[in-house]
C-alpha positions in Angstrom: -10.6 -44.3 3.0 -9.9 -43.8 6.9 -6.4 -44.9 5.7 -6.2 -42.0 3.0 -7.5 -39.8 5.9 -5.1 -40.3 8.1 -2.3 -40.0 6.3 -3.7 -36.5 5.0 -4.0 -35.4 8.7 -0.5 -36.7 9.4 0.9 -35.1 6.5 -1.0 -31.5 7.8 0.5 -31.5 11.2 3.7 -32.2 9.6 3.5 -29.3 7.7 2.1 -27.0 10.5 4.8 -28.9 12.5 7.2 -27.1 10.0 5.9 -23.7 10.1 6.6 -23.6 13.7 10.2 -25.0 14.0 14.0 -23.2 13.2 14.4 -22.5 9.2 17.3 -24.7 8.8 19.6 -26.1 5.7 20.2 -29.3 7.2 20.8 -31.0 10.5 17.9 -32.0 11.3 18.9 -35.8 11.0 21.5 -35.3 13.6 19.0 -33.1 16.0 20.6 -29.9 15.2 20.2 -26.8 13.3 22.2 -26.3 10.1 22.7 -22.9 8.5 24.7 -22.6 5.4 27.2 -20.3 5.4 27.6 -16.8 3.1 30.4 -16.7 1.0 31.6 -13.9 2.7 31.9 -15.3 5.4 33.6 -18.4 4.7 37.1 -19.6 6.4 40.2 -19.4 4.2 40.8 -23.2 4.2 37.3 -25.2 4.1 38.6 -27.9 5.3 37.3 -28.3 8.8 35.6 -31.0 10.3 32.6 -32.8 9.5 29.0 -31.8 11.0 27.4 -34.0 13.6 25.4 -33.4 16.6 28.6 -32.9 19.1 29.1 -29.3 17.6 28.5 -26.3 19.6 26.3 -23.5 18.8 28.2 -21.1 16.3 30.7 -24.0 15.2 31.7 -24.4 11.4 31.6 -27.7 9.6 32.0 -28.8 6.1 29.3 -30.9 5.0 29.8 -34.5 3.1 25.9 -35.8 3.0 26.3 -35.9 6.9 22.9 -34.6 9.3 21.0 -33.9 5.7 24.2 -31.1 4.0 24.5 -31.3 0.5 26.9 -30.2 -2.2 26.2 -26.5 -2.0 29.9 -25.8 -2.6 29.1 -22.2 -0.7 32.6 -21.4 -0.1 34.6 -22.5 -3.5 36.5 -25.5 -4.2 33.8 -28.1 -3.4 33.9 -26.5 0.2 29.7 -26.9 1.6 30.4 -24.6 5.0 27.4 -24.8 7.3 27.1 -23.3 10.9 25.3 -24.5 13.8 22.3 -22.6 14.9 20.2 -22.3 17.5 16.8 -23.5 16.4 15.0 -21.1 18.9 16.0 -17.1 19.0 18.2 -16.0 21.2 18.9 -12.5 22.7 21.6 -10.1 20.8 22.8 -6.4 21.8 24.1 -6.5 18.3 21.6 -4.2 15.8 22.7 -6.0 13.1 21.3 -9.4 14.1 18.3 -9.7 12.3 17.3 -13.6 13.7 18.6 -15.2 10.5 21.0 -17.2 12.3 18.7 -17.6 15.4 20.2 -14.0 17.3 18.1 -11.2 17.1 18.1 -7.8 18.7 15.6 -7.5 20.9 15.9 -4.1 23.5 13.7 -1.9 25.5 12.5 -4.8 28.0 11.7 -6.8 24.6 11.7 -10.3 25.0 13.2 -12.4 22.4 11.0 -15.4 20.9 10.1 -17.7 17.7 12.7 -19.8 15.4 15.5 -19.3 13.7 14.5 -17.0 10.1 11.4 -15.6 11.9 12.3 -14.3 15.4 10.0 -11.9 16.9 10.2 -9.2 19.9 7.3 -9.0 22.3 6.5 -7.7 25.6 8.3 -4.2 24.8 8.1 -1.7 27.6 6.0 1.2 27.2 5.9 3.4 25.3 8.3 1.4 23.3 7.6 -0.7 19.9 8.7 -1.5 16.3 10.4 -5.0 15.4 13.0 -4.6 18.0 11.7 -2.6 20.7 13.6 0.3 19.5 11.0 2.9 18.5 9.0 4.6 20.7 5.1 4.3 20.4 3.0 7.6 19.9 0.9 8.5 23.3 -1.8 10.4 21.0 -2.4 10.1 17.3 -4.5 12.1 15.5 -4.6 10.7 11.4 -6.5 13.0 9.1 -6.1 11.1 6.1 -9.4 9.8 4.9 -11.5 11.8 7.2 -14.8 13.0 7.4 -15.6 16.9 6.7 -17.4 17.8 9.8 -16.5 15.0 11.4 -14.4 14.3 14.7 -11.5 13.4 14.2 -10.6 10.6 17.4 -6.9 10.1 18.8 -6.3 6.4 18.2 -4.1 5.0 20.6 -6.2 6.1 23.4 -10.0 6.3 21.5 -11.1 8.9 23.7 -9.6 12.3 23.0 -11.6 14.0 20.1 -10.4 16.8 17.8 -13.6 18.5 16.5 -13.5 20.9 13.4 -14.4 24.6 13.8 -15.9 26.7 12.5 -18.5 23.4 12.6 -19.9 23.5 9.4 -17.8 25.3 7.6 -13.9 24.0 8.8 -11.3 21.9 7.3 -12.2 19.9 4.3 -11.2 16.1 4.6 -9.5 14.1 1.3 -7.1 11.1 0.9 -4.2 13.2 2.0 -5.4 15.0 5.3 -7.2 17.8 6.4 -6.7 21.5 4.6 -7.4 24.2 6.4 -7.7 28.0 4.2 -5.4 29.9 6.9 -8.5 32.1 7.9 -10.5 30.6 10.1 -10.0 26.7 10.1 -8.9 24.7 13.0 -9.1 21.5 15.3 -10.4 21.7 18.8 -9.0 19.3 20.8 -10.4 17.7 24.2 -7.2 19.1 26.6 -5.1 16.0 28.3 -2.3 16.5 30.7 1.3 17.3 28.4 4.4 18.0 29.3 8.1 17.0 30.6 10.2 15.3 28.1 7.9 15.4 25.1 8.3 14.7 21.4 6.0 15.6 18.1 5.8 14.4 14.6 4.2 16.2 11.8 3.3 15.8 8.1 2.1 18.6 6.9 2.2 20.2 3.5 2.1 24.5 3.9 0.0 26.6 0.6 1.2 29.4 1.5 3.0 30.9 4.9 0.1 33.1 7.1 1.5 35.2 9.5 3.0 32.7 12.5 0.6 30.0 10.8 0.9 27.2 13.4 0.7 23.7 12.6 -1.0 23.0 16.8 -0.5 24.9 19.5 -1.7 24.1 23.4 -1.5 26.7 25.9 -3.2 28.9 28.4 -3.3 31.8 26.9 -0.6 34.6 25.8 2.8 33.4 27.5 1.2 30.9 29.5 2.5 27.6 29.1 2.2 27.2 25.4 3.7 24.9 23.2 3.6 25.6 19.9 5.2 24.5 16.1 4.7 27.6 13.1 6.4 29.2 10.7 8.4 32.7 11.8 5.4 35.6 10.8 5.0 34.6 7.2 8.6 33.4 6.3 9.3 29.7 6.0 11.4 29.9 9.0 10.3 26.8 11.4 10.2 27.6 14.8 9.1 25.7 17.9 8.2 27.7 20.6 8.0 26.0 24.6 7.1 28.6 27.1 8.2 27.5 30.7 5.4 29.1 32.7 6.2 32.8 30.9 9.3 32.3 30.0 9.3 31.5 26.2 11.7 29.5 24.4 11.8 29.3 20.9 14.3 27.2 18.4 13.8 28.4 14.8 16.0 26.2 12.2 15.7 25.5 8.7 12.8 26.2 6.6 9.3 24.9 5.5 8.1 24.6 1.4 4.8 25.2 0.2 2.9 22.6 -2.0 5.8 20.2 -0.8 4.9 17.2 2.0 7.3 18.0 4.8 8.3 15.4 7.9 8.7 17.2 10.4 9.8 16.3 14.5 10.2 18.2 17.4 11.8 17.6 20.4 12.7 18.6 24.1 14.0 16.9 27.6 15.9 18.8 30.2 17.3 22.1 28.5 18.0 20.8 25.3 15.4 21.6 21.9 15.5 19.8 18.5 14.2 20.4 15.5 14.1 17.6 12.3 13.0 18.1 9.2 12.6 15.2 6.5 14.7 12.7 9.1 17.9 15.5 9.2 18.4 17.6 12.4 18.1 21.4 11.5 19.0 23.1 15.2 19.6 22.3 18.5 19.0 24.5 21.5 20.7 23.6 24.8 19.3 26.4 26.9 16.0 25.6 26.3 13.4 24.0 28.2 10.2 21.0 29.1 6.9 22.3 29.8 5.2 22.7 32.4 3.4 19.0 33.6 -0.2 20.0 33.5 -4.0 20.5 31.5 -4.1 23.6 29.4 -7.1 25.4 28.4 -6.3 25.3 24.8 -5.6 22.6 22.4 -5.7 23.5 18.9 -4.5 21.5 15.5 -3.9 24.1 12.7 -4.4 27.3 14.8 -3.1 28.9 17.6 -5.3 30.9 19.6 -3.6 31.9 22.8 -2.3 35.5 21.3 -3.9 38.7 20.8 -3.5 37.8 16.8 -4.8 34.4 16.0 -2.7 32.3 13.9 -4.1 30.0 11.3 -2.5 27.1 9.5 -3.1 27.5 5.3 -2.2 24.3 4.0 -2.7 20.2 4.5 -1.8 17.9 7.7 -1.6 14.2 7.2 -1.2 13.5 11.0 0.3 14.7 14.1 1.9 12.2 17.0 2.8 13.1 20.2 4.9 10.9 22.6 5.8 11.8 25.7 9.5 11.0 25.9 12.5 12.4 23.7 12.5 11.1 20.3 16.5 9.9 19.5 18.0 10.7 16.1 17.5 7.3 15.2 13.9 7.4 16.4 13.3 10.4 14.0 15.5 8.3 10.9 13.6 5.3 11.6 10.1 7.5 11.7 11.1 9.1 8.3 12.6 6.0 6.8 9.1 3.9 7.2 6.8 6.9 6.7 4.4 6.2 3.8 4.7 9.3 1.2 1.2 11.1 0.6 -0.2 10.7 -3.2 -3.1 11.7 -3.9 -5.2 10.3 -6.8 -3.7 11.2 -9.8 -5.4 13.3 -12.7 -6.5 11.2 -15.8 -3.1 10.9 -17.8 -3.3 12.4 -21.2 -3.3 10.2 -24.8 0.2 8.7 -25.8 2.0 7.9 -28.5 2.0 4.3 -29.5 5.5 4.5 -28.8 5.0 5.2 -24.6 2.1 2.4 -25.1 3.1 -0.2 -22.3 3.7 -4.1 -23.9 0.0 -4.5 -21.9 -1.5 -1.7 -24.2 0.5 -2.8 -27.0 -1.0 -6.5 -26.4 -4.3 -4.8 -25.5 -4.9 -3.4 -29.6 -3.4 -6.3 -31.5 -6.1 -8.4 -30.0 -8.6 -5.8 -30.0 -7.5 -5.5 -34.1 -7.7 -9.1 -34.3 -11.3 -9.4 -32.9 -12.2 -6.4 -35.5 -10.6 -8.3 -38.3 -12.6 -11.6 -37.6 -15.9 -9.1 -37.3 -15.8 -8.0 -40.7 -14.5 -10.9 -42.3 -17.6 -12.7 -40.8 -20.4 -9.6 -42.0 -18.6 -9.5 -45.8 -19.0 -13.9 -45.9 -22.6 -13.5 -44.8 -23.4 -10.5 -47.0 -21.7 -12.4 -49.4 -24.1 -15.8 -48.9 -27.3 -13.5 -49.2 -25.9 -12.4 -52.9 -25.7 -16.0 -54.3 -29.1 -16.9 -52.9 -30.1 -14.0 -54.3 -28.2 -14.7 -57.9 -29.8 -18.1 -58.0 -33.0 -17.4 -57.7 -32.8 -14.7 -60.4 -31.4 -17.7 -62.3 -34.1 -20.1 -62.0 -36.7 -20.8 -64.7 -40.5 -19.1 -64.0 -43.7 -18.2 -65.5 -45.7 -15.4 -65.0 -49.5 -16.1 -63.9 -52.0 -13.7 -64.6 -55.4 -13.5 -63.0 -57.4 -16.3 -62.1 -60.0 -18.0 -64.9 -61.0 -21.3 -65.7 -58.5 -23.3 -67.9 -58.8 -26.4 -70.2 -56.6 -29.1 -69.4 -53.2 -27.8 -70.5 -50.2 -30.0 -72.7 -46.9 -29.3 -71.7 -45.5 -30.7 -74.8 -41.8 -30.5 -73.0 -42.5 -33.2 -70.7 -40.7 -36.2 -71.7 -43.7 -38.8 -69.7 -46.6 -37.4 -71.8 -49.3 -35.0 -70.9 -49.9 -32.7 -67.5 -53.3 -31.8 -66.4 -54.6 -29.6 -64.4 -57.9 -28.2 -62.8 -59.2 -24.9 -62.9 -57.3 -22.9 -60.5 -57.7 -19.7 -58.8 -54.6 -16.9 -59.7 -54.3 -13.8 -57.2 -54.6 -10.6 -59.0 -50.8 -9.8 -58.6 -48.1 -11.6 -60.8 -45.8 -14.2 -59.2 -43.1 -16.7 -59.8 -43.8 -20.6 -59.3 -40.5 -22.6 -60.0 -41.0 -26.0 -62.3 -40.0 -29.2 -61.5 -37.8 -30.4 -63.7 -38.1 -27.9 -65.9 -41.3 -28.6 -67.2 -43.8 -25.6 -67.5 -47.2 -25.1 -65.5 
């Protein structure tokens, strides 16, 4: 038993052993790491030398049972191509190296780690993130999906900034897909933080309908002071985003919003130069623009912007807004759009189809449900059908009627082939019945 033990234990920490070392094809006889190699990539002539443990990292060899190859025949001809890897990852500034032959792209301070098939990046500097270090990481997030009417809504990267809902019992509703605000009076009230400098925002929103300069947030200090702010142009769907530089507005308005469509959208500004993305594309530049200021404004506001005379309110649905406070690349904003998760909300109860549009599951679903039926009513008709011939064969059998009870004399029952049958004087209830014979005989 302790024998049997062991050797499970053994084989366990062989197998965690596994999980923890360089994916390899072969080589692991010789103390090296074996990759095959695509077909694409194979050599013109496969004949190359054999593999063994003198090979350098990134040298070919052609594998005859040597170090653990086999007969792959990869590269045509009977050709089995491998490459020596490194078992452990090693640092690319290629893009395309994904780990899978132990380099791996790792930028951004990132530092390269884990085996060959499953390298990692860690350590990324800030605000950086993402597989690679290549993406930026949000410095607020405020995600609306799933929350509570009423309720705060709390910036998650730093837990401590709250957006509360106003008017307070009567603001945005909550649902699956965000928060929708009627364009009247609905809004967020956001705890202020310091913003500004080189600053970036990203947006899902979905627009019902285009109030006049309907703002998806806007922070700011009043009219002209310091505001930054996304909308729509009055009530077009013109986008605009809107830095003012102390009093000294600067606005970018590109491409165009949809109503009751989901729209992506990021913003962007360092130095003098605005951006403006919609759905991962860029839609306008403008190089004369400008950062804001550095500093706390009085006014933070999601779905709203209060700083003007006129008040603008949002009419529509926000999944989330993210703010980071560096400029976004293009490939930031592609990469953002490319892994963002598309809102769908629960869908209405389909209507009935045709047994042609029935899936094979619903199709399998009735034939068995049929079946079952079937066997039902097969059953109820045999048993129905038992209770008739008990019933037709006890109509069949011989009986006598009895009538009331009286003294009898001994009675002869002349049919009885052993001689007489007595009897005693019996009492008979009022009411006729049947008594079988035995053997036919009468009583």
């Amino acid at each position: 038993m302790k024998h049997r033990s062991s050797t499970l234990l053994c084989l366990l920490a062989l197998a965690g052993l596994k999980s923890v070392v360089a994916n390899c094809d072969a080589g692991s006889s010789c103390g090296i790491c074996l990759m095959l190699l695509p077909s694409s990539e194979c050599p013109s002539n496969g004949d190359i030398g054999n593999c063994g443990s003198s090979m350098s990292i990134g040298d070919l060899c052609e594998g005859d049972g040597e170090c653990g190859t086999t007969d792959a025949n990869n590269c045509g001809d009977d050709y089995d191509v491998y490459r020596r890897v490194s078992e452990t990852c090693i640092a690319s500034s290629s893009p395309s190296d994904d780990g899978s032959y132990g380099n791996f792209y790792c930028i951004n301070g990132g530092t390269v780690g884990g085996y060959t098939g499953s390298c990692t990046c860690t350590s990324c500097n800030e605000p950086y993130g993402g597989d690679h270090c290549e993406v930026p990481e949000p410095a607020k997030y405020f995600d609306f999906r799933g929350c509570n009417t009423g309720g705060v809504v709390v910036d998650s990267v730093t837990s401590s900034i709250y957006a509360s809902p106003k008017p307070p019992l009567d603001g945005p509703t909550c649902s699956s897909e965000g928060a929708t605000f009627d364009g009247n009076e609905d809004y967020y009230d956001m705890a202020t933080f310091e913003a500004g400098g080189p600053t970036s925002f990203e947006a899902y929103i979905k627009y019902a309908s285009f109030t006049d300069g309907g703002a998806i947030f806007e922070f700011g200090n009043g009219a002209d002071s310091d505001n930054i702010r996304l909308s729509c142009v009055d009530d077009t769907a013109l986008m605009r985003w809107n830095v003012v530089d102390g009093s000294t507005p600067r606005s970018l308005d590109a491409g165009g919003f949809e109503t009751s469509t989901w729209t992506h959208v990021v913003v962007t500004t360092s130095g003098t130069t605005m951006k403006l993305y919609k759905n991962g594309n860029l839609m306008g530049i403008k190089s004369d623009g400008g950062e804001p200021n550095v500093l706390t404004r009085t006014n933070h506001n999601i779905g709203a912007a209060k700083s003007d005379a006129i008040n603008s309110f949002f009419d529509g649905t926000i999944a989330y807004i993210k703010i980071w406070d560096v400029e976004l690349t293009a490939h930031d904003v592609t990469d953002l759009y490319s892994r963002l998760v598309p809102v769908t909300p629960v869908p209405s109860p389909a209507p009935p189809t045709s047994s042609s549009g029935l899936s094979s599951g619903d199709k399998i679903g009735i034939i068995v449900g049929s079946v079952l039926c079937a066997v039902l009513v097969l059953v109820a008709l045999l048993y129905r059908y038992r209770l008739f011939v008990k019933s037709k064969n006890r109509q069949a059998e011989p009986s006598v009627e009895l009538q009331q009870a009286r003294p009898v004399a001994p009675v002869y029952a002349s049919s009885s082939p052993s001689g007489p049958i007595y009897a005693d004087a019996v009492f008979i209830p009022n009411e006729a019945i049947s008594v079988r014979t035995i053997g036919g005989n009468a009583i």
